[in-house]
C-alpha positions as CSV (number, residue, x, y, z in Angstrom):
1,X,-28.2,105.4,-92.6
2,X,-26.8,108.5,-94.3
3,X,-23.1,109.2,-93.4
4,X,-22.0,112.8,-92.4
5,X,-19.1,114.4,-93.6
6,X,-15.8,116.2,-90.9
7,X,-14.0,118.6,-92.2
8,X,-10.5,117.8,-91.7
9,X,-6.7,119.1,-92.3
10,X,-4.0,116.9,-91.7
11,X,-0.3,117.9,-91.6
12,X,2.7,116.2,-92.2
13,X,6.1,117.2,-90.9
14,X,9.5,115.4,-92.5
15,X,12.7,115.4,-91.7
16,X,15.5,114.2,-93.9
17,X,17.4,111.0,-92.9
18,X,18.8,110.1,-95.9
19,X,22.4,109.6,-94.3
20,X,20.7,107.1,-91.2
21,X,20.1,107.0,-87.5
22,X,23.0,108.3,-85.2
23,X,25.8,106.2,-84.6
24,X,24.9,106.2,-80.6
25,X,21.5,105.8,-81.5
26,X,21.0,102.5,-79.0
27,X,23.0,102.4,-75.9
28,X,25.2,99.7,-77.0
29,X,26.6,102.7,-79.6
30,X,27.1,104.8,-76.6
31,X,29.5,107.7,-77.1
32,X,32.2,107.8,-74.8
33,X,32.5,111.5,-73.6
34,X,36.0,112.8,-73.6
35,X,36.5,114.6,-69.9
36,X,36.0,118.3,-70.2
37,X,35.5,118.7,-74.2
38,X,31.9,119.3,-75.2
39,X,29.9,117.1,-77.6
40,X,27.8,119.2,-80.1
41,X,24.9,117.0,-81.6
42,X,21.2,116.6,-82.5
43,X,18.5,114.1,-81.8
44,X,17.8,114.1,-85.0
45,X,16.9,110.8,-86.7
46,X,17.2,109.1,-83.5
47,X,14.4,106.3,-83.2
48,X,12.4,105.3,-80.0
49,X,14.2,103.9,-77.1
50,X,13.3,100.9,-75.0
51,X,15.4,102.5,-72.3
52,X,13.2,103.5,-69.3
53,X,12.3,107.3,-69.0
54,X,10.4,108.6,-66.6
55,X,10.2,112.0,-67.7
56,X,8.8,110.7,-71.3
57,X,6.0,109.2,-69.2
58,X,3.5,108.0,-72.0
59,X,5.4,109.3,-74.6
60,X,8.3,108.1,-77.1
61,X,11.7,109.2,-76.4
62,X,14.0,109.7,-79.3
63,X,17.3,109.6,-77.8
64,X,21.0,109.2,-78.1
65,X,23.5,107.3,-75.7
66,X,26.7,108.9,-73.8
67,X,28.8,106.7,-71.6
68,X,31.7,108.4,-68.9
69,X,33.5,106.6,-67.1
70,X,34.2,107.6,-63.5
71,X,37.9,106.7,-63.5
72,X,39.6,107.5,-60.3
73,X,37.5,111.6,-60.1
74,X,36.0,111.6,-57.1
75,X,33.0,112.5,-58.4
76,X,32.2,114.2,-61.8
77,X,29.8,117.0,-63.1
78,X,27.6,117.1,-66.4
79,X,25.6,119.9,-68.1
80,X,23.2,119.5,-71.0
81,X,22.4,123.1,-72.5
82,X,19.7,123.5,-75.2
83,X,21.0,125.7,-78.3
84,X,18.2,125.2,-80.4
85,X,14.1,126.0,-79.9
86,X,13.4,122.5,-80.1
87,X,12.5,120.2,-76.7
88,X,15.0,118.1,-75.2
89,X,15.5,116.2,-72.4
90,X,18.3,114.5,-70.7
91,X,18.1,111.0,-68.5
92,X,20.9,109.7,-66.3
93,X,21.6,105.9,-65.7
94,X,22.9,103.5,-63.8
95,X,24.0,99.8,-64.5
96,X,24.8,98.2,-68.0
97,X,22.9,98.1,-71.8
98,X,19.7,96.4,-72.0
99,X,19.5,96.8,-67.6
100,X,19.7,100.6,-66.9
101,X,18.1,102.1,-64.3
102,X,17.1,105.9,-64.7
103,X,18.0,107.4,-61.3
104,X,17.7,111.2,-62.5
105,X,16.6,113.9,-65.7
106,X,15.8,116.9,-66.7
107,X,13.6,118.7,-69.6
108,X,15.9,121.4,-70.8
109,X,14.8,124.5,-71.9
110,X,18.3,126.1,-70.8
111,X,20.7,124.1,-68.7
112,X,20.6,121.3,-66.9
113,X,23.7,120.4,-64.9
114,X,24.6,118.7,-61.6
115,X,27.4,116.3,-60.2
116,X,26.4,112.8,-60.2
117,X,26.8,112.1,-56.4
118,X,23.6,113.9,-55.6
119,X,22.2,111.2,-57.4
120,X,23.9,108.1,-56.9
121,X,27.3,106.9,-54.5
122,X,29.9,107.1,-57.7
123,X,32.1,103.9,-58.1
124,X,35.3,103.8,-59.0
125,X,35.9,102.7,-63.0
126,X,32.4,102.5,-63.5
127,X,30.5,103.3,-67.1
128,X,27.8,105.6,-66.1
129,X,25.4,106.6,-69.1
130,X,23.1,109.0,-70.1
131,X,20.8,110.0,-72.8
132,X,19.4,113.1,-74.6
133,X,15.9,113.2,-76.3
134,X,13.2,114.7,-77.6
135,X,9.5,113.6,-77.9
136,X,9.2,115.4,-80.6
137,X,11.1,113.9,-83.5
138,X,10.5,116.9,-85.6
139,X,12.1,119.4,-83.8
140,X,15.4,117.7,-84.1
141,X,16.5,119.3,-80.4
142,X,20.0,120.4,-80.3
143,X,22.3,120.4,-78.1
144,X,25.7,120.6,-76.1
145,X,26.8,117.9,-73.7
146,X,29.8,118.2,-71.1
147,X,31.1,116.1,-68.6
148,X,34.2,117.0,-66.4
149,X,35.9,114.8,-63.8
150,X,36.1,116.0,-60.0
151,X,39.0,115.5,-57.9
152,X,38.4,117.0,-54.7
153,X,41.2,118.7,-52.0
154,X,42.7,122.0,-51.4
155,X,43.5,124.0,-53.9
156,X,44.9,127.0,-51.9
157,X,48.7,127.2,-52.4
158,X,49.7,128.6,-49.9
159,X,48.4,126.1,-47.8
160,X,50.3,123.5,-46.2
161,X,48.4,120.7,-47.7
162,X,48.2,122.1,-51.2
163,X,47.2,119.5,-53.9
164,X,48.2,120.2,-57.4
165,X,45.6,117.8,-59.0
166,X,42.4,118.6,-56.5
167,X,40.4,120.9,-59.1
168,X,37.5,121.4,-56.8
169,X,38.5,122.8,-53.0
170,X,36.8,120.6,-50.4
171,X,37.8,123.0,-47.6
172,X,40.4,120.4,-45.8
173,X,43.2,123.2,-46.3
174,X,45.3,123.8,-43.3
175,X,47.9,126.5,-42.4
176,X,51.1,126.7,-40.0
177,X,52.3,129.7,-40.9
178,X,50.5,133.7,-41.2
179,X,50.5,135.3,-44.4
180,X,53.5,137.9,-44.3
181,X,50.8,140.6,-44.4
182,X,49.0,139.1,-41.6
183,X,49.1,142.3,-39.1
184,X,48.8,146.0,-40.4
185,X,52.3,147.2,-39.8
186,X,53.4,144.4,-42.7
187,X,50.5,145.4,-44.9
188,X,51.8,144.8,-48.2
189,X,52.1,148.0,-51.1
190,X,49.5,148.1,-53.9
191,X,50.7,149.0,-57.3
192,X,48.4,151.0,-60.0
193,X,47.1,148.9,-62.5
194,X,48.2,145.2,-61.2
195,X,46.4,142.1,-60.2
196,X,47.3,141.0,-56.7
197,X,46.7,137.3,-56.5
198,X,46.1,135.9,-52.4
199,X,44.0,134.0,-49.8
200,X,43.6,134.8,-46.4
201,X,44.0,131.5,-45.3
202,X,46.1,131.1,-41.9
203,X,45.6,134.7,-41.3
204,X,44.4,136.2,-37.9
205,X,41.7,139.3,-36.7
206,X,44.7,140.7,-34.5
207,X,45.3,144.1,-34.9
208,X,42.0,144.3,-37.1
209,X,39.9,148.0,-36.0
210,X,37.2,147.2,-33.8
211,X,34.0,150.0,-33.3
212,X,34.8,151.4,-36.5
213,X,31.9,153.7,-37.6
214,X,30.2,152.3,-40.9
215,X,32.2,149.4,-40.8
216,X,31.7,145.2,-39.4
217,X,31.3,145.4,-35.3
218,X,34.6,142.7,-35.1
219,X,36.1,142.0,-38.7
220,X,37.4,138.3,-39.1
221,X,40.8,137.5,-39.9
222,X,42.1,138.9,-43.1
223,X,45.3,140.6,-45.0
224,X,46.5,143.8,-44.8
225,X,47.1,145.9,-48.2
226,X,48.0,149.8,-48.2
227,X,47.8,152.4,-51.0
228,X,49.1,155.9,-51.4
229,X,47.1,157.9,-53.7
Protein backbone atom coordinates (compact mmCIF):
# COMPACT_ATOMS: atom_id res chain seq x y z
CA UNK A 1 0.00 0.00 0.00
CA UNK A 2 1.02 3.69 -0.20
CA UNK A 3 2.32 5.16 3.08
CA UNK A 4 1.00 8.52 4.31
CA UNK A 5 3.04 11.16 5.66
CA UNK A 6 2.40 13.09 9.82
CA UNK A 7 3.59 16.13 10.10
CA UNK A 8 5.60 16.27 13.18
CA UNK A 9 7.85 18.65 15.54
CA UNK A 10 9.84 17.22 18.02
CA UNK A 11 11.61 19.16 20.92
CA UNK A 12 14.47 18.54 22.85
CA UNK A 13 15.24 20.09 26.16
CA UNK A 14 19.05 19.79 27.73
CA UNK A 15 20.32 20.47 30.71
CA UNK A 16 24.06 20.60 31.46
CA UNK A 17 25.63 17.96 33.73
CA UNK A 18 28.91 18.16 32.89
CA UNK A 19 30.13 18.38 36.65
CA UNK A 20 27.78 14.85 37.57
CA UNK A 21 24.79 13.73 39.53
CA UNK A 22 24.46 15.21 43.14
CA UNK A 23 26.41 13.87 45.78
CA UNK A 24 23.02 12.71 47.76
CA UNK A 25 21.76 11.55 44.61
CA UNK A 26 20.83 7.78 46.04
CA UNK A 27 19.86 7.51 49.60
CA UNK A 28 22.85 5.89 50.70
CA UNK A 29 24.57 9.63 49.92
CA UNK A 30 21.96 11.06 52.15
CA UNK A 31 22.73 14.55 53.45
CA UNK A 32 22.65 14.90 56.91
CA UNK A 33 20.65 18.17 57.72
CA UNK A 34 22.26 20.34 60.22
CA UNK A 35 19.27 21.26 62.99
CA UNK A 36 17.91 24.70 62.19
CA UNK A 37 20.33 25.79 59.11
CA UNK A 38 18.71 25.58 55.68
CA UNK A 39 19.97 23.57 52.78
CA UNK A 40 19.70 25.51 49.43
CA UNK A 41 19.86 23.05 46.42
CA UNK A 42 18.47 21.77 43.01
CA UNK A 43 17.24 18.62 41.62
CA UNK A 44 19.12 19.16 39.04
CA UNK A 45 20.93 16.12 37.44
CA UNK A 46 19.43 13.96 39.84
CA UNK A 47 18.56 10.45 38.10
CA UNK A 48 15.42 8.21 38.83
CA UNK A 49 14.90 6.76 42.08
CA UNK A 50 13.94 3.24 43.01
CA UNK A 51 12.68 4.66 46.33
CA UNK A 52 8.89 4.33 46.55
CA UNK A 53 6.78 7.59 45.85
CA UNK A 54 3.43 7.70 45.85
CA UNK A 55 2.94 11.03 44.85
CA UNK A 56 5.10 10.25 41.47
CA UNK A 57 2.45 7.66 40.86
CA UNK A 58 3.38 6.47 37.21
CA UNK A 59 5.86 8.81 36.82
CA UNK A 60 9.87 9.04 37.50
CA UNK A 61 11.04 10.87 40.39
CA UNK A 62 14.22 12.65 40.18
CA UNK A 63 15.24 13.11 43.71
CA UNK A 64 17.86 13.88 46.26
CA UNK A 65 18.22 12.20 49.81
CA UNK A 66 18.23 14.14 53.36
CA UNK A 67 18.68 12.21 56.54
CA UNK A 68 17.89 13.90 60.39
CA UNK A 69 18.30 12.35 63.06
CA UNK A 70 15.78 12.67 65.88
CA UNK A 71 18.38 12.81 68.66
CA UNK A 72 16.77 13.27 72.05
CA UNK A 73 13.96 16.46 70.29
CA UNK A 74 10.87 15.42 71.21
CA UNK A 75 9.71 15.73 68.00
CA UNK A 76 11.04 17.84 65.09
CA UNK A 77 9.58 20.14 62.27
CA UNK A 78 10.53 20.29 58.43
CA UNK A 79 9.58 22.81 55.59
CA UNK A 80 10.41 22.40 51.93
CA UNK A 81 9.72 25.92 50.18
CA UNK A 82 9.89 26.15 46.35
CA UNK A 83 12.15 29.26 45.13
CA UNK A 84 12.07 28.52 41.66
CA UNK A 85 8.97 27.98 38.84
CA UNK A 86 9.96 24.55 38.43
CA UNK A 87 7.85 21.43 40.14
CA UNK A 88 8.99 19.84 43.10
CA UNK A 89 7.92 17.54 45.51
CA UNK A 90 9.00 16.36 48.76
CA UNK A 91 8.57 12.47 50.26
CA UNK A 92 9.14 11.55 53.88
CA UNK A 93 10.44 8.10 55.10
CA UNK A 94 10.69 5.74 57.41
CA UNK A 95 13.20 2.72 58.05
CA UNK A 96 16.81 2.30 56.43
CA UNK A 97 18.37 2.53 52.54
CA UNK A 98 17.24 0.12 50.08
CA UNK A 99 13.77 -0.52 52.82
CA UNK A 100 12.06 2.89 53.18
CA UNK A 101 8.67 3.25 53.55
CA UNK A 102 7.02 6.55 52.31
CA UNK A 103 4.60 7.45 55.18
CA UNK A 104 3.92 11.20 53.89
CA UNK A 105 4.65 14.14 50.84
CA UNK A 106 3.76 16.95 49.43
CA UNK A 107 3.94 18.65 45.76
CA UNK A 108 5.10 22.13 46.49
CA UNK A 109 4.19 24.97 44.80
CA UNK A 110 4.92 27.18 47.98
CA UNK A 111 5.61 25.53 51.31
CA UNK A 112 5.26 22.44 52.57
CA UNK A 113 5.96 22.03 56.27
CA UNK A 114 4.79 19.88 59.23
CA UNK A 115 6.25 18.09 62.42
CA UNK A 116 6.91 14.53 61.90
CA UNK A 117 4.77 13.14 64.71
CA UNK A 118 1.61 13.77 62.73
CA UNK A 119 2.96 11.23 60.68
CA UNK A 120 4.77 8.69 62.45
CA UNK A 121 5.51 8.02 66.65
CA UNK A 122 9.24 9.66 66.53
CA UNK A 123 12.01 7.32 68.12
CA UNK A 124 14.61 8.40 69.94
CA UNK A 125 18.25 8.49 67.79
CA UNK A 126 16.54 7.37 64.79
CA UNK A 127 17.72 8.45 61.01
CA UNK A 128 14.58 9.58 59.46
CA UNK A 129 14.94 10.53 55.70
CA UNK A 130 13.40 12.41 53.14
CA UNK A 131 13.61 13.35 49.53
CA UNK A 132 12.93 16.25 47.10
CA UNK A 133 12.08 15.79 43.38
CA UNK A 134 10.87 16.69 40.39
CA UNK A 135 9.21 14.72 37.53
CA UNK A 136 10.31 16.95 35.32
CA UNK A 137 14.14 16.69 35.01
CA UNK A 138 14.11 19.85 32.94
CA UNK A 139 12.93 22.18 35.19
CA UNK A 140 15.75 21.59 37.64
CA UNK A 141 13.20 22.57 40.73
CA UNK A 142 14.78 24.51 43.34
CA UNK A 143 14.55 24.65 46.55
CA UNK A 144 15.14 25.32 50.47
CA UNK A 145 15.02 22.50 52.95
CA UNK A 146 14.85 23.08 56.87
CA UNK A 147 14.61 20.91 59.71
CA UNK A 148 14.50 22.06 63.38
CA UNK A 149 14.49 19.89 66.53
CA UNK A 150 11.46 20.23 69.13
CA UNK A 151 11.88 20.04 72.67
CA UNK A 152 8.72 20.52 74.20
CA UNK A 153 7.84 22.29 77.96
CA UNK A 154 7.14 25.59 79.32
CA UNK A 155 8.72 28.27 78.14
CA UNK A 156 7.09 31.02 80.35
CA UNK A 157 9.56 32.36 82.86
CA UNK A 158 7.91 33.36 85.21
CA UNK A 159 6.56 30.19 85.76
CA UNK A 160 7.41 27.99 88.32
CA UNK A 161 8.32 25.11 86.12
CA UNK A 162 10.26 27.17 83.54
CA UNK A 163 12.49 25.09 81.26
CA UNK A 164 15.31 26.90 79.61
CA UNK A 165 15.85 24.25 76.80
CA UNK A 166 11.86 23.58 75.95
CA UNK A 167 11.64 25.79 72.61
CA UNK A 168 8.10 24.86 71.86
CA UNK A 169 5.50 25.58 75.06
CA UNK A 170 3.41 22.51 75.64
CA UNK A 171 1.09 24.32 78.14
CA UNK A 172 2.31 22.24 81.40
CA UNK A 173 3.33 25.70 82.97
CA UNK A 174 2.21 26.18 86.46
CA UNK A 175 2.20 29.25 88.90
CA UNK A 176 2.31 29.77 92.83
CA UNK A 177 2.58 33.10 93.02
CA UNK A 178 0.34 36.36 91.18
CA UNK A 179 2.09 38.56 88.99
CA UNK A 180 2.80 41.85 91.12
CA UNK A 181 0.31 43.60 88.89
CA UNK A 182 -2.21 41.06 89.44
CA UNK A 183 -5.12 43.54 90.99
CA UNK A 184 -5.62 47.16 89.73
CA UNK A 185 -4.38 49.11 92.67
CA UNK A 186 -0.69 47.45 91.72
CA UNK A 187 -1.16 48.12 88.05
CA UNK A 188 2.15 48.73 86.88
CA UNK A 189 3.29 52.39 85.00
CA UNK A 190 3.73 52.45 81.20
CA UNK A 191 6.50 54.39 79.84
CA UNK A 192 6.41 56.22 76.14
CA UNK A 193 8.16 54.55 73.67
CA UNK A 194 9.20 51.03 75.61
CA UNK A 195 8.50 47.47 75.09
CA UNK A 196 6.90 45.88 78.18
CA UNK A 197 7.73 42.17 78.11
CA UNK A 198 4.94 39.76 80.38
CA UNK A 199 2.51 36.79 80.62
CA UNK A 200 -0.50 36.64 82.50
CA UNK A 201 0.16 33.50 83.72
CA UNK A 202 -0.87 32.88 87.60
CA UNK A 203 -2.94 35.93 87.39
CA UNK A 204 -6.58 36.24 88.65
CA UNK A 205 -10.20 38.12 87.20
CA UNK A 206 -10.44 39.78 90.81
CA UNK A 207 -11.00 43.16 90.80
CA UNK A 208 -11.48 42.91 86.86
CA UNK A 209 -14.82 45.57 85.76
CA UNK A 210 -17.76 43.53 85.30
CA UNK A 211 -21.02 45.18 83.05
CA UNK A 212 -18.71 47.45 81.45
CA UNK A 213 -20.53 49.02 78.33
CA UNK A 214 -18.67 47.98 75.08
CA UNK A 215 -16.53 45.82 76.77
CA UNK A 216 -16.33 41.50 77.57
CA UNK A 217 -19.56 40.57 79.94
CA UNK A 218 -16.79 38.93 82.79
CA UNK A 219 -13.10 39.57 81.52
CA UNK A 220 -10.68 36.52 82.44
CA UNK A 221 -7.79 36.87 84.54
CA UNK A 222 -5.21 39.32 83.37
CA UNK A 223 -2.49 42.21 84.38
CA UNK A 224 -3.07 45.48 85.15
CA UNK A 225 -1.02 48.38 83.24
CA UNK A 226 -1.87 52.34 83.78
CA UNK A 227 -0.87 55.36 81.57
CA UNK A 228 -1.10 58.99 82.12
CA UNK A 229 -1.35 60.86 79.00
Amino acid sequence: GTGFGVDFQLDITCVDCTAGIPANDDCSGALAQIDGVTFTGTTCCASGSDSPNFIAGFGTAYDVFFTFNSGDCDTFDFNVTNTGGSEVGLMIYNGACGALDDIAGCVVTGTCAGSIENFVTLTPNTDYFFSVFTTDPSGCGEFEFTTNCIYLGCTDVTADNYDPIANQDDGSCTWTVAPANDLCANAAPLVCNTTIVGSTGGSTSTGSPVGVAGCEAGPGAGVWYTFTG
